[in-house]
Backbone as CSV, one residue per row, in Angstrom:
resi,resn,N_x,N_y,N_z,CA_x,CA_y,CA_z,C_x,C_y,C_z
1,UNK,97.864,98.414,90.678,98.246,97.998,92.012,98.574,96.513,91.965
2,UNK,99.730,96.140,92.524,100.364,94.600,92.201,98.941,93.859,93.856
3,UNK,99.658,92.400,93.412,98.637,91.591,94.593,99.526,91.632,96.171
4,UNK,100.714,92.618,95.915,101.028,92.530,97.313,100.093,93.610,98.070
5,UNK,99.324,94.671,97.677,98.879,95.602,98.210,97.544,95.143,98.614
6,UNK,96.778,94.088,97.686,95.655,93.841,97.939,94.999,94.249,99.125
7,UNK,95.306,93.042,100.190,94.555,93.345,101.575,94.613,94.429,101.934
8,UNK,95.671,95.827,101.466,95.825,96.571,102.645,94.502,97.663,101.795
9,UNK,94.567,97.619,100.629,93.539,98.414,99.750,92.353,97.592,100.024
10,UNK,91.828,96.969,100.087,90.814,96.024,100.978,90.478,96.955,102.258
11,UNK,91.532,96.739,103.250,90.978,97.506,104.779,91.083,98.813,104.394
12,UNK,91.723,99.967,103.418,91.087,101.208,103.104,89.846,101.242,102.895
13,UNK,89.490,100.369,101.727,88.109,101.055,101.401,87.197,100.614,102.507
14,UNK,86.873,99.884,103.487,86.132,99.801,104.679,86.726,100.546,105.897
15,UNK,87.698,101.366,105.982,88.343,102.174,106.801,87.519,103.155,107.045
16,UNK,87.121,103.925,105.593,86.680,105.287,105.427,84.819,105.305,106.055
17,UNK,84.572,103.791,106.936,83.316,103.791,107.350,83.544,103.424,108.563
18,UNK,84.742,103.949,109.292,85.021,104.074,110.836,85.586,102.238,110.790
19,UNK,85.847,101.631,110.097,85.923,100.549,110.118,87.173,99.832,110.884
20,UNK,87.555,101.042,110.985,89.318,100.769,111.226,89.073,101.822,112.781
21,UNK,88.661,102.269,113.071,88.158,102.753,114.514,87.459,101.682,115.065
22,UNK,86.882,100.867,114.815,86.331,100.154,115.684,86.955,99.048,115.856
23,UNK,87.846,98.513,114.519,89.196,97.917,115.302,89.975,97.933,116.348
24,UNK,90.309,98.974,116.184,91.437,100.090,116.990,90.816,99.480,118.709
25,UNK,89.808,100.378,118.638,89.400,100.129,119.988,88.889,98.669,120.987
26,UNK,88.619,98.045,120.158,88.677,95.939,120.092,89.941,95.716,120.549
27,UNK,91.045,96.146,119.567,92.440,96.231,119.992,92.619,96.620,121.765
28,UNK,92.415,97.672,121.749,92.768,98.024,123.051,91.824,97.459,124.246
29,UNK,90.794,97.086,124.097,89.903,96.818,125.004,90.094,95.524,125.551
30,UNK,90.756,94.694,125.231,91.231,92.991,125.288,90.915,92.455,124.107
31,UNK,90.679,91.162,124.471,90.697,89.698,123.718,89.657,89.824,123.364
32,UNK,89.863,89.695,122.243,88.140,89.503,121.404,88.280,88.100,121.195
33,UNK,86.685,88.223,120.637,86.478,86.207,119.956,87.195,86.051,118.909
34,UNK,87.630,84.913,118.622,88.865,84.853,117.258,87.997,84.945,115.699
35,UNK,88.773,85.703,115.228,87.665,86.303,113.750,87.274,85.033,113.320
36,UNK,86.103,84.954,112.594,85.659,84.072,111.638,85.710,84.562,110.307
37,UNK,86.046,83.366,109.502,86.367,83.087,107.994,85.069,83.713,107.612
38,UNK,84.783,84.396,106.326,84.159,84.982,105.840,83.187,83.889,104.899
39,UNK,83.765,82.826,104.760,83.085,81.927,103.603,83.154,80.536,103.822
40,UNK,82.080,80.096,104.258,81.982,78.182,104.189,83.478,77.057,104.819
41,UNK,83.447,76.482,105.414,85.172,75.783,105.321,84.709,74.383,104.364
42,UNK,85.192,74.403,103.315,84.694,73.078,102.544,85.948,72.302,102.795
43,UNK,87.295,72.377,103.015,88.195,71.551,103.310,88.723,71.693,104.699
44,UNK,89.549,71.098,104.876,89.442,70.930,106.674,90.514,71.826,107.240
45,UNK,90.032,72.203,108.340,90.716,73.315,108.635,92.370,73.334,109.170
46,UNK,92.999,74.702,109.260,93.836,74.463,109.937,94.019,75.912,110.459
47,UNK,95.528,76.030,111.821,95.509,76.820,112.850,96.392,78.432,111.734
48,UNK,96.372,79.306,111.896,97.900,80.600,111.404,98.006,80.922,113.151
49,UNK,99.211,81.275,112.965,99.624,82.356,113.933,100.145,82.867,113.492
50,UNK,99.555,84.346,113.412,100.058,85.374,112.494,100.787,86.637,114.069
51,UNK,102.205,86.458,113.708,102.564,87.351,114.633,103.894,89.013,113.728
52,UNK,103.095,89.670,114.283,104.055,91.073,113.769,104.996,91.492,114.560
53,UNK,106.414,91.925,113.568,107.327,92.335,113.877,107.614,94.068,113.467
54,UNK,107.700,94.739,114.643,108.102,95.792,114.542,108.859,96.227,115.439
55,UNK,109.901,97.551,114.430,111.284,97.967,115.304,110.895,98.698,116.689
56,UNK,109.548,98.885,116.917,109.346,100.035,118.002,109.216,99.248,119.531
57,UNK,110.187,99.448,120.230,109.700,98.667,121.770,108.711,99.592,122.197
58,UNK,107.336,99.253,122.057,106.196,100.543,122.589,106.283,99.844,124.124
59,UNK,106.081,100.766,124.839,105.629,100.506,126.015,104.268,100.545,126.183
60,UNK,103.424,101.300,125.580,102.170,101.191,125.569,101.516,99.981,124.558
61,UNK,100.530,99.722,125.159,99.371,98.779,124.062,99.129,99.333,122.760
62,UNK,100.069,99.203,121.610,99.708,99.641,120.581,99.137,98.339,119.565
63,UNK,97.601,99.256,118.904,96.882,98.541,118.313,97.610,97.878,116.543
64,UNK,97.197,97.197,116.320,98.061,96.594,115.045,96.169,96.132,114.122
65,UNK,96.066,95.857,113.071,94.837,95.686,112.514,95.740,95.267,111.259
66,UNK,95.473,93.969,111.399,95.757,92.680,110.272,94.699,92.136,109.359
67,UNK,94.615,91.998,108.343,93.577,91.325,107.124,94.309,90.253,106.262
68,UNK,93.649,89.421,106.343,93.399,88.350,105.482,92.570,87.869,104.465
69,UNK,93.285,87.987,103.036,92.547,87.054,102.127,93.083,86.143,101.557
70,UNK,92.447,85.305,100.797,92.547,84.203,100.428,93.472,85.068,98.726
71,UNK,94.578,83.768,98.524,94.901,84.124,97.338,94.259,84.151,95.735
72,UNK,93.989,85.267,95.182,92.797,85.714,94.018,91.367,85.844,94.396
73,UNK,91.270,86.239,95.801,90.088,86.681,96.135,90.297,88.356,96.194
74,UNK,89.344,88.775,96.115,88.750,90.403,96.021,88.052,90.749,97.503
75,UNK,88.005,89.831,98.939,87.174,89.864,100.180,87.897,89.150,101.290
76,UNK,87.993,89.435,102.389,88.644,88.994,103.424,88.346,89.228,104.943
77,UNK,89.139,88.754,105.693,88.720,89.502,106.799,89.801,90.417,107.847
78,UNK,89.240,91.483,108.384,90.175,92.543,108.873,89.734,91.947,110.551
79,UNK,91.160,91.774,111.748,90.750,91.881,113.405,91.856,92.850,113.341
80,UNK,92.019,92.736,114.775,92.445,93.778,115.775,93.265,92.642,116.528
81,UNK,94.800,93.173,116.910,95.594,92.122,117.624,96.472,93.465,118.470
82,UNK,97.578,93.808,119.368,98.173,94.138,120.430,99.702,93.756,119.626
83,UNK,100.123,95.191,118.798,101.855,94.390,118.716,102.544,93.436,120.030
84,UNK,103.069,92.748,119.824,103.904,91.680,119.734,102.857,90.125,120.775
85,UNK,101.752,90.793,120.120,100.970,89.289,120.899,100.848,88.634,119.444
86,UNK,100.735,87.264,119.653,100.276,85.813,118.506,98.689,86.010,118.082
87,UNK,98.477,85.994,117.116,96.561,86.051,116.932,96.950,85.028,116.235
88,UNK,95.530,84.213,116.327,95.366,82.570,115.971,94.196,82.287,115.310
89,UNK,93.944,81.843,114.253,92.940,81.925,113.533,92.758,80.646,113.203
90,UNK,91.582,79.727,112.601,91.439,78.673,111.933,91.082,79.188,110.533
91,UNK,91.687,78.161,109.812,91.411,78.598,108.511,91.384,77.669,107.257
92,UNK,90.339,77.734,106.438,90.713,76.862,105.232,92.557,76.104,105.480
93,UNK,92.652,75.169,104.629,93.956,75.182,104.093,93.737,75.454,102.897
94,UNK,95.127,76.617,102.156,95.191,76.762,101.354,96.523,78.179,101.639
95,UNK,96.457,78.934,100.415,97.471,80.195,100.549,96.631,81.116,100.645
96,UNK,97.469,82.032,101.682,97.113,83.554,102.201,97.480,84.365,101.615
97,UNK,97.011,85.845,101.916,98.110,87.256,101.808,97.371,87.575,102.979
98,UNK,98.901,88.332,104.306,98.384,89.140,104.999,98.818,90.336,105.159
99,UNK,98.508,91.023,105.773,99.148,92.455,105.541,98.481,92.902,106.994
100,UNK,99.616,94.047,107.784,99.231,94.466,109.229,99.229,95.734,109.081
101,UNK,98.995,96.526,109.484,99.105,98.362,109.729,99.132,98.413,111.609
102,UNK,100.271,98.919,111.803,100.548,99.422,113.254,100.099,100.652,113.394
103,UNK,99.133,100.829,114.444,98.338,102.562,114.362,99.005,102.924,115.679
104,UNK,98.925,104.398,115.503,99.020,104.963,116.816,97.744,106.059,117.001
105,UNK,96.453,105.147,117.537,95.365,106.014,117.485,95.192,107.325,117.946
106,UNK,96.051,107.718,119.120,95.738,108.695,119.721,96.263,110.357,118.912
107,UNK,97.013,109.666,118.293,97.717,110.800,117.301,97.328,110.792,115.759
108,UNK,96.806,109.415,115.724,95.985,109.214,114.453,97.135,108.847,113.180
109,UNK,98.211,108.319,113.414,99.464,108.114,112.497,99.854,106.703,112.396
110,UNK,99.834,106.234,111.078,100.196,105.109,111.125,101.983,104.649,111.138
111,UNK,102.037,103.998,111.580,103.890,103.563,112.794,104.120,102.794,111.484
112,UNK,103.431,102.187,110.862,104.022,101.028,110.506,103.383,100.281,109.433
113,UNK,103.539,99.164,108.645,103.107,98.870,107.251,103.460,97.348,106.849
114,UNK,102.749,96.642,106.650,103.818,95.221,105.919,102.725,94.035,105.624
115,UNK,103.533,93.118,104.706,102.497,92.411,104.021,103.703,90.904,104.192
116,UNK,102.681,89.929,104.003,103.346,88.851,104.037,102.801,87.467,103.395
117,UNK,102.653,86.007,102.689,102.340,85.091,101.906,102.528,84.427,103.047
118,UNK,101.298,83.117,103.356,101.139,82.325,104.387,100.586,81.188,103.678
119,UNK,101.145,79.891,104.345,100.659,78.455,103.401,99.586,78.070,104.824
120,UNK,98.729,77.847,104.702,97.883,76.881,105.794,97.950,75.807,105.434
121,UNK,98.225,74.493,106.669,98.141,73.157,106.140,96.917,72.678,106.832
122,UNK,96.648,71.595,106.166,95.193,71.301,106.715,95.187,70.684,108.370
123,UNK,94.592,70.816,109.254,95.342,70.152,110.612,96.361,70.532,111.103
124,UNK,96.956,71.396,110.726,98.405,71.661,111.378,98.565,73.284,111.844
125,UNK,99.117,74.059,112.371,99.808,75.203,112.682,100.677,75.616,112.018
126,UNK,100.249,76.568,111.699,101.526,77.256,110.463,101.740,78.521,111.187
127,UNK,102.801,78.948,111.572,103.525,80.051,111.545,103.343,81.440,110.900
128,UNK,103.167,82.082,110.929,103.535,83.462,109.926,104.099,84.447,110.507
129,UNK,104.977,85.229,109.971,105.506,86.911,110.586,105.446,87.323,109.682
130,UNK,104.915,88.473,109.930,104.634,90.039,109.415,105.568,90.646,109.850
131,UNK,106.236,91.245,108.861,107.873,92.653,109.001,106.904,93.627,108.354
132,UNK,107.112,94.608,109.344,106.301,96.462,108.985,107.450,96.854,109.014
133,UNK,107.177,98.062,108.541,108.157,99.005,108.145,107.200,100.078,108.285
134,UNK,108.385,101.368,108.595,107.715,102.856,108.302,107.212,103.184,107.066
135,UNK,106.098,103.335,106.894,105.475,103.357,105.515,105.834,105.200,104.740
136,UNK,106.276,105.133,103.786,106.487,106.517,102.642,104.975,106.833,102.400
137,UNK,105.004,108.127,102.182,103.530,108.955,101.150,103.651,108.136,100.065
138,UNK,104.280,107.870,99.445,104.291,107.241,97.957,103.678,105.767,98.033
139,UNK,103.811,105.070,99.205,102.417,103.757,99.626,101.927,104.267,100.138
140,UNK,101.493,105.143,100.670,100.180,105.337,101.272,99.501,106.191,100.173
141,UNK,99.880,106.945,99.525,99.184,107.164,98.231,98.617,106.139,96.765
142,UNK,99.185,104.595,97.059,99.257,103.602,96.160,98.094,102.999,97.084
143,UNK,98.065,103.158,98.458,97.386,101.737,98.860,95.481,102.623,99.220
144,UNK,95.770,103.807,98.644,94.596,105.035,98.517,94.155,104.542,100.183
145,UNK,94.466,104.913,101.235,94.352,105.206,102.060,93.979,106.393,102.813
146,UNK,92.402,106.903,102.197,92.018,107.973,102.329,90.290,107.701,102.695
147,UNK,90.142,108.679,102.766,88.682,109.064,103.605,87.957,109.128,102.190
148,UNK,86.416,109.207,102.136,85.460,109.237,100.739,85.675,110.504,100.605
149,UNK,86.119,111.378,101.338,86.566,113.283,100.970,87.728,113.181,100.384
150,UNK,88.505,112.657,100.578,89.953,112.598,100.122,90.706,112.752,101.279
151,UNK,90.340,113.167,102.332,91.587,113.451,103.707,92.429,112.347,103.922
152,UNK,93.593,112.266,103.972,93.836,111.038,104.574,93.743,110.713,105.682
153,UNK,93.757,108.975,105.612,93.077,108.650,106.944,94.125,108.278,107.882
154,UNK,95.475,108.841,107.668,96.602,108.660,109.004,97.692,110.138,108.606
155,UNK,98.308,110.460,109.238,99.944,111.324,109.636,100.664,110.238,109.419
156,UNK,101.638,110.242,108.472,102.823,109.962,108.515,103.879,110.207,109.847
């Protein structure tokens, strides 16, 4: 598996412990508190706005569940954001990988897929977009996106 898949094989294997349901529903419920960094800030921080792009004009509140790690880390952190709202994070400076999955909980199918490289500067606001795409069986079989039974854990 190359390091673009990382994060998203990251939020599988904590998926298959409802992990990604209790996203989901954070998502829909409002504004949560803005995630916290998983590890110490030893250099000084700065702002992402990590915003996703997808082809679907939903009319409904569809949930999106974004993760972040740090580049050559193995740990990160997974929130819950509302396609086409801004989520804002503080964060080390340094380089990212993020990666989003657009769900459609009620049907249990994932809409959507995409990964993206983010620079944080220290003090400053950095930008990011995430481009999803309709994800193939052939990544969702790479990014093992499955239950500890083997079911998978979305419909295409």
């Amino acid at each position: 598996m190359d390091s673009h898949t990382g994060a998203l094989a990251w939020l599988a294997q904590g998926a298959a412990s409802n992990l990604l349901n209790r996203l989901v529903d954070r998502a829909l419920d409002g504004p949560a508190p803005p995630p916290a960094w998983p590890r110490p800030v030893t250099t000084p921080a700065g702002t992402a706005e990590i915003t996703v792009r997808h082809h679907l004009a939903a009319k409904a509140r569809t949930p999106v569940i974004i993760t972040l790690q740090e580049d050559g880390s193995r740990t990160g952190t997974a929130f819950p954001v509302v396609l086409g709202h801004t989520a804002r994070i503080a964060l080390p400076g340094g380089r990212y990988f993020g990666a989003a999955m657009v769900v459609d909980p009620a049907r249990r199918t994932l809409q959507g897929i995409g990964w993206s490289r983010l620079t944080v500067a220290a003090r400053r606001t950095s930008p990011c977009l995430i481009p999803v795409a309709r994800p193939s069986a052939p990544v969702i079989l790479q990014l093992g996106l499955r239950k500890a039974d083997g079911t998978p854990l979305f419909r295409i």
